[in-house]
One Martini backbone bead per residue (centre of mass of N, CA, C, O) as a GRO file, in nm:
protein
  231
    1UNK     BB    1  -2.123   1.793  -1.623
    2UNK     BB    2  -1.971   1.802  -1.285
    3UNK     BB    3  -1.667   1.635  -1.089
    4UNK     BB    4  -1.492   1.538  -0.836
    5UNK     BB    5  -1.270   1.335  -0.709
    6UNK     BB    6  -0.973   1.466  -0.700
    7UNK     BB    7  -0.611   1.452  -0.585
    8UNK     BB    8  -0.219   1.436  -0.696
    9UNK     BB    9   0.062   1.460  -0.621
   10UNK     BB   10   0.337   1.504  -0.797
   11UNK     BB   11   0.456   1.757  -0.650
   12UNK     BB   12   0.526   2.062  -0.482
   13UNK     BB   13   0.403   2.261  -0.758
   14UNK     BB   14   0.209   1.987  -0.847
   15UNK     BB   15  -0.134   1.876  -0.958
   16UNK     BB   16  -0.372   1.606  -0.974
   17UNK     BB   17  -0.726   1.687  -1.089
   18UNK     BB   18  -1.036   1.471  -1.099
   19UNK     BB   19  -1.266   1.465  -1.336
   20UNK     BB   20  -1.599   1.509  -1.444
   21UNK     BB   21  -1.701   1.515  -1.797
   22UNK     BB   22  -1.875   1.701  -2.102
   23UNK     BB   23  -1.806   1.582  -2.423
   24UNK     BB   24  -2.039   1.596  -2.653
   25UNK     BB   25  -2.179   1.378  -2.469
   26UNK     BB   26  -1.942   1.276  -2.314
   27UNK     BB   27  -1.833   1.104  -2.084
   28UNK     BB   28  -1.539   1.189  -1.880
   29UNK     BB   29  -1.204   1.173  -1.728
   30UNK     BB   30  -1.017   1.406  -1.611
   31UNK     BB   31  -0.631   1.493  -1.631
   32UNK     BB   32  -0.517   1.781  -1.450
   33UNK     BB   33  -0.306   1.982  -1.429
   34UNK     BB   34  -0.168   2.210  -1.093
   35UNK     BB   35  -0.013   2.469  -1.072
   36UNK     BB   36   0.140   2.663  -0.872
   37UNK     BB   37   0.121   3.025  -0.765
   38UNK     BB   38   0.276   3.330  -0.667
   39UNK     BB   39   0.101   3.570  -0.786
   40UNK     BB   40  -0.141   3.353  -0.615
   41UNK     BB   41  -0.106   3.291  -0.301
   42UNK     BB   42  -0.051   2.931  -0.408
   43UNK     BB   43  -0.268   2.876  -0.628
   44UNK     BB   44  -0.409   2.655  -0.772
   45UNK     BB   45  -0.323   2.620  -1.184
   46UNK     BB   46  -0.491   2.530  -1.489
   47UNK     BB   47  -0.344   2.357  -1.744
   48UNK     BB   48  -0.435   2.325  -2.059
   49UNK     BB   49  -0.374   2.036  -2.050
   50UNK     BB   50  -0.497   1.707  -2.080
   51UNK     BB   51  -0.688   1.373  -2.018
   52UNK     BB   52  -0.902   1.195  -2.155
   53UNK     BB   53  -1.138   0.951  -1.998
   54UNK     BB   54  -1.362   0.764  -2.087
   55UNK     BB   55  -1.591   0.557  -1.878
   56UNK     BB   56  -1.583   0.309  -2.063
   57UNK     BB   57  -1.223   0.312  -1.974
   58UNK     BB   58  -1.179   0.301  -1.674
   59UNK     BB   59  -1.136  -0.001  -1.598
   60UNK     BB   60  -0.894  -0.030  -1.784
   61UNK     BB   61  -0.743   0.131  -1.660
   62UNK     BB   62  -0.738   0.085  -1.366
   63UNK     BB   63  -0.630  -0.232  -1.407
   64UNK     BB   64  -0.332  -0.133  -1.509
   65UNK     BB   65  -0.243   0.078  -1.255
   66UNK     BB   66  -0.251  -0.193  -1.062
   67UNK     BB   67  -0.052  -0.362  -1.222
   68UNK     BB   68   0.196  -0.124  -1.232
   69UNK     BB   69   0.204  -0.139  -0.882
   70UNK     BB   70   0.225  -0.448  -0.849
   71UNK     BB   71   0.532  -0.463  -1.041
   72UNK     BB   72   0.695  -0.211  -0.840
   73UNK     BB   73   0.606  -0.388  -0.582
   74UNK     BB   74   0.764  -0.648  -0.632
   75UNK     BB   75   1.033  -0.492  -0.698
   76UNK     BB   76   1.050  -0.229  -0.473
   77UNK     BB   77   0.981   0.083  -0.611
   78UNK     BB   78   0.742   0.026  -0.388
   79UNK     BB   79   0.500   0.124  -0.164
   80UNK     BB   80   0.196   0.019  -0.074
   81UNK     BB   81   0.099   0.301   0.061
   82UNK     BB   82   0.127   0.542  -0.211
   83UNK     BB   83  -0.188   0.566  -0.275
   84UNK     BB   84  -0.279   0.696  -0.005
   85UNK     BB   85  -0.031   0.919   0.034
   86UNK     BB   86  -0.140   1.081  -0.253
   87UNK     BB   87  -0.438   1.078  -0.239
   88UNK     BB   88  -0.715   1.338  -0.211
   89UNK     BB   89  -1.067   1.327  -0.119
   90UNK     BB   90  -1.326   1.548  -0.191
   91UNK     BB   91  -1.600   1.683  -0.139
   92UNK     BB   92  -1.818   1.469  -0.277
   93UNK     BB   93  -1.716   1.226  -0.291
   94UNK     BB   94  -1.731   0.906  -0.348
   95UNK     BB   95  -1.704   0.658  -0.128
   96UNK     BB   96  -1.536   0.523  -0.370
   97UNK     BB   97  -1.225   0.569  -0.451
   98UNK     BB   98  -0.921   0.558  -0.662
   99UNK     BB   99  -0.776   0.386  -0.446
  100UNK     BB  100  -0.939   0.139  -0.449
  101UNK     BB  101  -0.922   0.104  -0.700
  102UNK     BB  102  -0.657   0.071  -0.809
  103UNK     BB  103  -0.546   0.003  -0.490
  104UNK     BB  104  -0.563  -0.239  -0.229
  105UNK     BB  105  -0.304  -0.134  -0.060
  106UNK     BB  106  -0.369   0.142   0.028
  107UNK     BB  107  -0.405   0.052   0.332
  108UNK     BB  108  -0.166  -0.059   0.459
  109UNK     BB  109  -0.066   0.185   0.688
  110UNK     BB  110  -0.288   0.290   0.840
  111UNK     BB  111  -0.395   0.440   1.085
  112UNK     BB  112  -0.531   0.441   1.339
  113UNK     BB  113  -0.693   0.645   1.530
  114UNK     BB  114  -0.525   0.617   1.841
  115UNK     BB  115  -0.264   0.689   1.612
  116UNK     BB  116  -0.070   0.888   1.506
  117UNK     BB  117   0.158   0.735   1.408
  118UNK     BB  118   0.329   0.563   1.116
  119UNK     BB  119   0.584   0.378   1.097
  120UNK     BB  120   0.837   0.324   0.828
  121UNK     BB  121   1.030   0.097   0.663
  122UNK     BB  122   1.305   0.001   0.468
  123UNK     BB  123   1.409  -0.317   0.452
  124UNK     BB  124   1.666  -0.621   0.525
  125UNK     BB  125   1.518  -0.949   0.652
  126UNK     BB  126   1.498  -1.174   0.799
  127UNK     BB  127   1.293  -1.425   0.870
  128UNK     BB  128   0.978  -1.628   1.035
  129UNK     BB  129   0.729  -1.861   0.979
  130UNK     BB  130   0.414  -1.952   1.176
  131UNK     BB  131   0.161  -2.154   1.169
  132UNK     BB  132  -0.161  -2.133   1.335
  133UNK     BB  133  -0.392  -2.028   1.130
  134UNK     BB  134  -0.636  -2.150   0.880
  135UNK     BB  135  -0.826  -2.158   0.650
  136UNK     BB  136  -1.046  -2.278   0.435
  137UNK     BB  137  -0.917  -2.542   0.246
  138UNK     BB  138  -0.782  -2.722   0.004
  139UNK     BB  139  -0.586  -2.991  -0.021
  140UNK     BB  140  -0.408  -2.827  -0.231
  141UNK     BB  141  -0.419  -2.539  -0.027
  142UNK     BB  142  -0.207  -2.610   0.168
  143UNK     BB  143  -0.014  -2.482   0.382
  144UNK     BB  144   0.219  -2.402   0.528
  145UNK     BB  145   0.423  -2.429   0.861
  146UNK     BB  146   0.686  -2.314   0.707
  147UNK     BB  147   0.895  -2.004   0.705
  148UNK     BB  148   1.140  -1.860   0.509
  149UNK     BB  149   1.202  -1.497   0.498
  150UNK     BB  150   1.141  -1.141   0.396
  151UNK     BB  151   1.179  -0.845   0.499
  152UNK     BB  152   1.118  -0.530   0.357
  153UNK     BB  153   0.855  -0.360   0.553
  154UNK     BB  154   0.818  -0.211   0.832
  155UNK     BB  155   0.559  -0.139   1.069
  156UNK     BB  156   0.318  -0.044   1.318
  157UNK     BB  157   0.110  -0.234   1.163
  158UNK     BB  158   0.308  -0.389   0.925
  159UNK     BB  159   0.404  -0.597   0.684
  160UNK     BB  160   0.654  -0.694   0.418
  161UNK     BB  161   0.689  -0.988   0.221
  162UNK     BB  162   0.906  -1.270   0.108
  163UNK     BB  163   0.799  -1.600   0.010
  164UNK     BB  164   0.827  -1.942  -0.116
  165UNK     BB  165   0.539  -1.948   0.004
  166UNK     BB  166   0.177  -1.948   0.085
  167UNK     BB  167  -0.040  -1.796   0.191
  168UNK     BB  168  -0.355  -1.765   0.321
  169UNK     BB  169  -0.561  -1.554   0.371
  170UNK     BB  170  -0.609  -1.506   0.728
  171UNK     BB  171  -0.348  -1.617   0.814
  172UNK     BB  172  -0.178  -1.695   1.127
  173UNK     BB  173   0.156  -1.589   1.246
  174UNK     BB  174   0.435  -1.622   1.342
  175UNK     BB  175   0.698  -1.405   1.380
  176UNK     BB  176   1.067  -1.402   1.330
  177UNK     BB  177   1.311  -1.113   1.395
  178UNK     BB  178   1.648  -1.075   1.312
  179UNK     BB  179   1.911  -0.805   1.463
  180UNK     BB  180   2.114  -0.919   1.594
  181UNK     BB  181   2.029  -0.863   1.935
  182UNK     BB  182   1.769  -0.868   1.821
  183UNK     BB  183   1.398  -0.970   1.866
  184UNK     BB  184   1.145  -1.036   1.719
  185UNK     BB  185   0.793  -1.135   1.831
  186UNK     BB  186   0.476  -1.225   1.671
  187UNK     BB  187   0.115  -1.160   1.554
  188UNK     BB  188  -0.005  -1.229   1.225
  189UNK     BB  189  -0.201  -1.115   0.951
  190UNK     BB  190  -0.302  -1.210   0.627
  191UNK     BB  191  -0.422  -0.983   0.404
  192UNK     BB  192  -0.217  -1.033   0.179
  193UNK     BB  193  -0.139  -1.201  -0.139
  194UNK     BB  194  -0.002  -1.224  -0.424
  195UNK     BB  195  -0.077  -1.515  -0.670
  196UNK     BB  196   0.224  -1.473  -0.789
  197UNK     BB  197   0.528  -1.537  -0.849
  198UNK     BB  198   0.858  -1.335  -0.783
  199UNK     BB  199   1.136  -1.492  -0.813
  200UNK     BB  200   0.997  -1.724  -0.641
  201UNK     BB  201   0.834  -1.537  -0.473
  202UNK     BB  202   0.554  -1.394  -0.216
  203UNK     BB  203   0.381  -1.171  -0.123
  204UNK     BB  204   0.289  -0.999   0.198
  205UNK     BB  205   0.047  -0.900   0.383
  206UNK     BB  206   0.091  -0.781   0.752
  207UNK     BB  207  -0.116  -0.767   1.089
  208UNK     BB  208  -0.100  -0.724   1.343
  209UNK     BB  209  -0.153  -0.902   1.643
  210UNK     BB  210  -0.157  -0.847   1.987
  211UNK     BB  211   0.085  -0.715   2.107
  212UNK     BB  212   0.315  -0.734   2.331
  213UNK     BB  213   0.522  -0.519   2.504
  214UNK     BB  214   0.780  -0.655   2.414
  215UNK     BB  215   0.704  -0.663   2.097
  216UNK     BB  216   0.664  -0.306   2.085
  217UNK     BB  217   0.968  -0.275   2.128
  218UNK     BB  218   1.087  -0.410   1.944
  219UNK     BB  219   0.930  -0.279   1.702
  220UNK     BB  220   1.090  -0.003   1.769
  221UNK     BB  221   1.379  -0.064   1.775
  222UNK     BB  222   1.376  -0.165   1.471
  223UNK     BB  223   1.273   0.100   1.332
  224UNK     BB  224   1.507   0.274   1.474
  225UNK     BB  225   1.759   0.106   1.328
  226UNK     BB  226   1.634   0.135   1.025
  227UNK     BB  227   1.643   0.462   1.038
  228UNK     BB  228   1.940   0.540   1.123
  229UNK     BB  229   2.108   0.367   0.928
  230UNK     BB  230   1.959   0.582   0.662
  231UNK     BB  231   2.061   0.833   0.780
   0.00000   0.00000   0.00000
């Protein structure tokens, strides 16, 4: 039994692609480097050595790398976007791929179908979030009303902040971000958040929520500020 899985970027001249193998009678996931050939047309070549592991052992895997993206994601040195962005699933591989395993925020910035790009940058800036609806909720579990706090990551779909207080998934909030005399003002959905705080803060992924043109423009310009900063 052979079946592909997919594949993720390594660098520019090689990638690692997941298939399942038949080993002795076990089933296993094989992660094998494919270095790219100059002297075959740039077909990627597989490298001698591999990875299996048993599928019995698969869930602890995923498990562990999720925790593992999860604490460089907290610590601010990956972007949550960043497993959506290295693996490309096969044709012919299962409906849920190793990015949905692996990692809840894989599709943190992915564009809609009518949204040609999705810019996206890290920043530091202050931020400022007011509830606006929250879910419904145990009286222990009352959202905070204010709170202000860092937005990390602004992109055209949504961004990444830290803040000292938790919403709960689906709160909606008014949200202020100022930048010398820009100032953005928008309604965003919290799509995930922390469990637990880091370094006294709780990450939240927010996806913005039917921007006004005023504030469609603030969000360009301020993604067009810091990346023109970062160049």
């Amino acid at each position: 039994m052979k079946k592909s899985f997919g594949r993720v970027r390594r660098n520019e001249s090689e990638e690692i692609r997941l298939s399942l193998e038949e080993v002795d009678g076990e089933l296993r996931v094989e992660l094998r480097v494919h270095s790219r050939s100059t002297r075959q047309g740039g077909a990627y070549l597989p490298e001698p050595e591999a990875v299996a592991v048993p599928v019995r052992a698969l869930m602890d895997l995923s498990r562990a790398l999720a925790e593992a993206h999860n604490s460089l994601r907290n610590d601010g040195l990956v972007e949550s976007s960043s497993v959506s962005d290295l693996i490309t699933m096969d044709a012919g591989s299962a409906s849920v791929g190793f990015d949905e395993a692996f990692s809840p925020l894989a599709d943190a910035f992915t564009p809609h179908a009518d949204t040609p790009s999705d810019r996206r940058v890290a920043v530091k800036l202050p931020l400022e979030c007011y509830l606006l609806r929250a879910p419904m909720t145990s009286p222990s579990e009352s959202p905070p009303g204010q709170v202000a706090g860092e937005i990390r990551i602004v992109s055209d779909r949504g961004a990444l902040v830290w803040l000292p207080e938790k919403f709960p998934t689906g709160s909606h909030l008014a949200v202020l971000v100022r930048d010398g005399e820009l100032n953005f003002r928008g309604q965003a959905e919290v799509v995930e958040a922390a469990s637990d705080p880091k370094d006294g803060k709780y990450w939240h992924r927010l996806a913005w929520m039917s921007l006004t043109d005023q504030a469609t423009t603030s969000l360009s310009k301020l993604i067009e500020s810091a990346t023109q900063a970062k160049a």
